[in-house]
C-alpha positions in Angstrom: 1.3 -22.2 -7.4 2.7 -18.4 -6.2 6.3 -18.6 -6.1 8.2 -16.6 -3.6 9.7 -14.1 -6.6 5.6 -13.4 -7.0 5.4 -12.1 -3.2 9.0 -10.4 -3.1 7.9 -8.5 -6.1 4.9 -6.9 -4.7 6.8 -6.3 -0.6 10.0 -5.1 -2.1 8.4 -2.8 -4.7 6.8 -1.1 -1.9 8.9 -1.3 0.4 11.7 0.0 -2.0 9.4 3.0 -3.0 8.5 3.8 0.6 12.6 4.3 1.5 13.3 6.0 -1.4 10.2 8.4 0.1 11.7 8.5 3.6 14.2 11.3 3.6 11.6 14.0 1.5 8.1 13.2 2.9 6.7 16.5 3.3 8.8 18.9 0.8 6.7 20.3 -1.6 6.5 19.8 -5.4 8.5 22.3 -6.2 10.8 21.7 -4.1 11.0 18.4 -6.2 11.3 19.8 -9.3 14.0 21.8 -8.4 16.2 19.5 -7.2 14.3 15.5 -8.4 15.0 12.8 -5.7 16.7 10.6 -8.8 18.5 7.2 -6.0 17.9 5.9 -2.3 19.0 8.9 -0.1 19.5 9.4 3.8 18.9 11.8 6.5 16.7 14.4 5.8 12.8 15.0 7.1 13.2 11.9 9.8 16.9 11.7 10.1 16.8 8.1 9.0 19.5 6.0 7.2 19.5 5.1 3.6 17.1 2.1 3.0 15.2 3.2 6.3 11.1 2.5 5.4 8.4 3.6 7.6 5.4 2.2 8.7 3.7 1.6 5.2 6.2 -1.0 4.7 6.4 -2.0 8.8 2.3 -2.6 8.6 2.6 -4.5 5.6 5.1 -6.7 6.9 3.0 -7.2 10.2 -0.1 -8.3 7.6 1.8 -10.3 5.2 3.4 -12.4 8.7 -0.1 -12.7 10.4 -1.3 -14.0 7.1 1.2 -16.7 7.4 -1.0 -18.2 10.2 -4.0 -17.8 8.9 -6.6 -15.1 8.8 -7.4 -13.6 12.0 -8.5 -9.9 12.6 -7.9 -10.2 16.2 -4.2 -11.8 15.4 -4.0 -9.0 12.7 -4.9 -6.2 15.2 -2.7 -8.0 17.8 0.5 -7.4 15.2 -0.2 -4.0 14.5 0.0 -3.3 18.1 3.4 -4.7 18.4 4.6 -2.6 15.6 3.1 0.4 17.9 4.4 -1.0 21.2 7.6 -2.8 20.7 8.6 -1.5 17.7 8.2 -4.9 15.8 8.7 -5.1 11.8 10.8 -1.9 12.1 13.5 -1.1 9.8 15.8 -0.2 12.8 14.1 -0.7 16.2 12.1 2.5 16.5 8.3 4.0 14.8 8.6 7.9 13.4 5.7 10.0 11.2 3.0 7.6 12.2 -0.8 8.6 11.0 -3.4 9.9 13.4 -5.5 7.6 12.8 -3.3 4.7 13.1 -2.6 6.4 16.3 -5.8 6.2 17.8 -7.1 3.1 16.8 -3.8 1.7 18.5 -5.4 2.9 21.7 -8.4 1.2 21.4 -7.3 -1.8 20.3 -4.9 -1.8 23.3 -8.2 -1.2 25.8 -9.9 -4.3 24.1 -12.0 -2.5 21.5 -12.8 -5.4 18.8 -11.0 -5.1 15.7 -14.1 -4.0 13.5 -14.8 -1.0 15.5 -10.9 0.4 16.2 -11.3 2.2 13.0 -12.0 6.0 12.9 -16.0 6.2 10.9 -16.1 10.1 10.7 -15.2 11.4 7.3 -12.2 13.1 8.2 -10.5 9.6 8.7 -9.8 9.3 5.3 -6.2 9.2 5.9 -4.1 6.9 3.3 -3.3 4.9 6.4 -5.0 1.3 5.3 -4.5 1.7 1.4 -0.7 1.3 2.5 -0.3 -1.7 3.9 -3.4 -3.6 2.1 -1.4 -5.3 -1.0 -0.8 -8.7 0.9 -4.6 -9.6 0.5 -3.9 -9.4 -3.0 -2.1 -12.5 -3.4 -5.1 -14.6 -2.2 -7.1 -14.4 -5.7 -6.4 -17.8 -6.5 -7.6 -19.4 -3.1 -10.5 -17.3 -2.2 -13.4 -16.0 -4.2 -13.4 -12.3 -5.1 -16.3 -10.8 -3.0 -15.0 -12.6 0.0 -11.4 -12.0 -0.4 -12.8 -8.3 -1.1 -14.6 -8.4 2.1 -11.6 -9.0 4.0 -10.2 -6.3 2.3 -12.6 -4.4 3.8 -12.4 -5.9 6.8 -8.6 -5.3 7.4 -8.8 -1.6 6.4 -11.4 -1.4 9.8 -9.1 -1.7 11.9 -7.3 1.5 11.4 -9.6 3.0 8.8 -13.2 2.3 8.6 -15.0 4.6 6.5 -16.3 3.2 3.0 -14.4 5.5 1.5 -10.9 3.9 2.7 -12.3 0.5 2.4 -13.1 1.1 -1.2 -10.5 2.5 -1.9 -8.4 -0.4 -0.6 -10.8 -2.5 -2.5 -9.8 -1.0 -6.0 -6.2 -1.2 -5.4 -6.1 -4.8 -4.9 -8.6 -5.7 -7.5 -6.1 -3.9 -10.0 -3.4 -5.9 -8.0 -5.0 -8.7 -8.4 -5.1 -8.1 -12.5 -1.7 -7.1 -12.6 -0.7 -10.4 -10.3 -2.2 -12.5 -13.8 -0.2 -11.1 -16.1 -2.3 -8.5 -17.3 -0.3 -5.2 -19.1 -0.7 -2.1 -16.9 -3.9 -0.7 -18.9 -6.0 -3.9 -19.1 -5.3 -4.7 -15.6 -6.4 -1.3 -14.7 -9.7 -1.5 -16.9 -10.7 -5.4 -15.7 -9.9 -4.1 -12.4 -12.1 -1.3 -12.1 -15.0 -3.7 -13.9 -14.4 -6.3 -11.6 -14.9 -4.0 -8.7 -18.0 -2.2 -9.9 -20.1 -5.4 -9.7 -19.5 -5.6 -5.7 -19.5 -1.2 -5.9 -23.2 -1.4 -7.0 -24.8 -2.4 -3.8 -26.5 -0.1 -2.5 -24.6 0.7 0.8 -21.5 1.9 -1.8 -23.0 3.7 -3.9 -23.2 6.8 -2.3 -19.7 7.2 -2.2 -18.7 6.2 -5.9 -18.6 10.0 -7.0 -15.4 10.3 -4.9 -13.9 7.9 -7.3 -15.4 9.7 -10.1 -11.9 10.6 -11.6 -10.6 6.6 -10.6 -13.1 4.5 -12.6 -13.5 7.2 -15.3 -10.4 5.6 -16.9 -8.9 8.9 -17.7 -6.9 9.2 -14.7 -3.4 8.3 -17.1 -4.1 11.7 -19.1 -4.4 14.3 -16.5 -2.1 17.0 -16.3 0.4 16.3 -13.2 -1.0 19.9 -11.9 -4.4 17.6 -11.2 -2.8 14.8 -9.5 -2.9 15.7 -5.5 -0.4 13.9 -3.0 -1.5 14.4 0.4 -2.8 12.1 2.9 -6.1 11.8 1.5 -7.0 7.9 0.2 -8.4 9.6 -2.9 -5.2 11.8 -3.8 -2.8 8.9 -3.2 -4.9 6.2 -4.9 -5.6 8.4 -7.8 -2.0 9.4 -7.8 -0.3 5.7 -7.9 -2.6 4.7 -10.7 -1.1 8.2 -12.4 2.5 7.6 -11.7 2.0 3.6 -12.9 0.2 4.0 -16.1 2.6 7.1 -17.4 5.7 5.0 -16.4 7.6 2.5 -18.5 10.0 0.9 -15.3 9.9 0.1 -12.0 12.4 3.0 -11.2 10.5 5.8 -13.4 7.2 4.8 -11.6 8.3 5.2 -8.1 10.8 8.4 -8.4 7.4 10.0 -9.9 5.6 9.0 -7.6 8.5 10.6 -5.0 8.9 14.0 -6.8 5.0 14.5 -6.7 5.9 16.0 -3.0 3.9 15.5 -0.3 3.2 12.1 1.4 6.3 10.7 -0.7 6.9 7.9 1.4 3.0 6.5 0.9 2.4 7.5 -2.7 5.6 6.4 -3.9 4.8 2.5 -1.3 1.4 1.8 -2.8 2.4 3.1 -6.6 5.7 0.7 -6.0 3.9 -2.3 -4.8 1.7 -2.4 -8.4 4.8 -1.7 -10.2 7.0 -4.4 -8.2 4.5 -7.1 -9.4 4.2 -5.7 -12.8 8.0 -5.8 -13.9 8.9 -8.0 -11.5 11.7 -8.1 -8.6 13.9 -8.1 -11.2 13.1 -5.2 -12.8 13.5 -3.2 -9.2 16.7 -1.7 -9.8 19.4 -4.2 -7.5 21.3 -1.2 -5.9 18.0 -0.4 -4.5 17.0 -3.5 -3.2 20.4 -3.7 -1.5 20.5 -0.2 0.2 16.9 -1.4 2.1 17.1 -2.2 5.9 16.4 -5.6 6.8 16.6 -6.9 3.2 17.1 -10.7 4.3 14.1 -10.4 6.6 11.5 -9.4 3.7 13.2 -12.1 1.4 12.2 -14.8 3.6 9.0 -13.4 4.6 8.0 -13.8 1.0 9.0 -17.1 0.9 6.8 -18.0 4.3 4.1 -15.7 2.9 3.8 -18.0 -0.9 3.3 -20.9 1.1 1.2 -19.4 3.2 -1.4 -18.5 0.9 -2.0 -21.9 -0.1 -2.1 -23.4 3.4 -4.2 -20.5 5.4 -7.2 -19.0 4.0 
């Protein structure tokens, strides 16, 4: 049975990774690695509170809590909207910094467009937009079989991101999840991952786009020099990046402050590196101050709790 401390790992760890993100999305590198991001600071690119998240975490929370009543792209889509609209799973009533993407397919789905096809297709909508927010799905391996809970997978990056490439790579990060989720240590679960994957990757339809993931399922991505290691808004770069920051950290706290000093999309990188790393060592190896500092902490503790019996009620 998942317990509650299984599902708070995984939503705190990213959420605690996406505010410690917040204050320096945007700053470059070396901006970083002049002066590290080292604890949960304030202020800064969006003028936000310590503990503030952004919508990484606030669409994550929206999935996890539609999931709780079962699975319904139209529910899913209906959730996302309210987040957009009313400001709903916010850490303090209002939405800053969100994706253009995410944007747009807010518009359609508001004009009745189905959920499948609110996605942007072109390939310049491979925005990191769906990888953040895709870890719930994760927690169904134990009630659904792999190539349909991976189809959902799919299915719920469509509705803000529907190219292959964002569904795959959405796909990848939750099979690793999923790994990580049995107890797996951080390089087997990235190895059984990537194998597990492959098998669905090798139809036809994917395979075209499997040399953008060249770098991902050449198991090397753990020894490249941080100059390699991108992370901007592209899927690729903060996929590829998370794995980095995961595998050449030894804590919860060293994983995600990499993951922050990278530059760049901070907040995203440093939410989809966090969630891995929150079910890895666990919610107790998330450093408490941390957890305390986060908006809404009460909220995403009993979330979890709705959300693990969810899983087993719902599919």
């Amino acid at each position: 049975m998942l317990t509650a401390t299984q599902t708070l790992s995984g939503l705190m760890g990213l959420c605690v990774g996406d505010a410690l993100g917040v204050p320096v999305e945007f700053t470059s590198r070396a901006e970083r690695i002049k002066v590290p991001v080292t604890k949960m600071l304030g202020y800064g690119t969006w003028h936000q509170p310590p503990g503030t998240w952004s919508e990484d975490s606030a669409l994550t929370f929206c999935l996890a809590e539609s999931l709780c009543r079962g699975y319904s792209l139209d529910a899913i889509a209906q959730s996302f909207w309210r987040w957009y609209k009313q400001a709903y799973w916010t850490p303090r009533g209002g939405i800053f910094g969100i994706g253009e993407s995410t944007h747009a397919a807010m518009m359609l789905i508001n004009q009745g467009v189905p959920p499948l096809e609110a996605g942007g297709t072109s390939e310049m909508s491979n925005g990191n937009g769906s990888l953040m927010r895709i870890l719930p799905m994760a927690y169904y391996h134990k009630t659904l079989g792999f190539p349909e809970l991976i189809l959902r997978v799919h299915q719920v990056s469509c509705i803000t991101h529907a190219h292959l490439r964002s569904q795959m790579a959405c796909g990848i990060y939750t099979s690793i999840a999923i790994e990580l989720l049995q107890g797996y240590n951080l390089l087997t679960a990235y190895s059984q991952g990537l194998q597990k994957i492959q098998a669905i990757y090798s139809e036809p339809k994917f395979l075209e786009e499997m040399p953008h993931f060249a770098r991902v399922f050449g198991g090397e991505i753990a020894s490249l020099p941080i100059e390699e290691i991108n992370s901007g808004g592209y899927v690729i770069d903060t996929l590829e990046a998370s794995l980095w920051c995961l595998l050449n950290s030894s804590s919860y706290a060293e994983a995600v402050l990499k993951a922050v000093n990278l530059g760049g999309h901070t907040d995203t990188t440093a939410a989809v590196t966090g969630g891995l790393a929150g079910i890895y060592y666990g919610i107790e190896g998330i450093p408490q101050l941390w957890v305390n500092q986060v908006a809404r902490k009460q909220d995403i503790v009993n979330l979890a709790r709705r959300f693990s019996v969810a899983v087993y009620t719902h599919n």
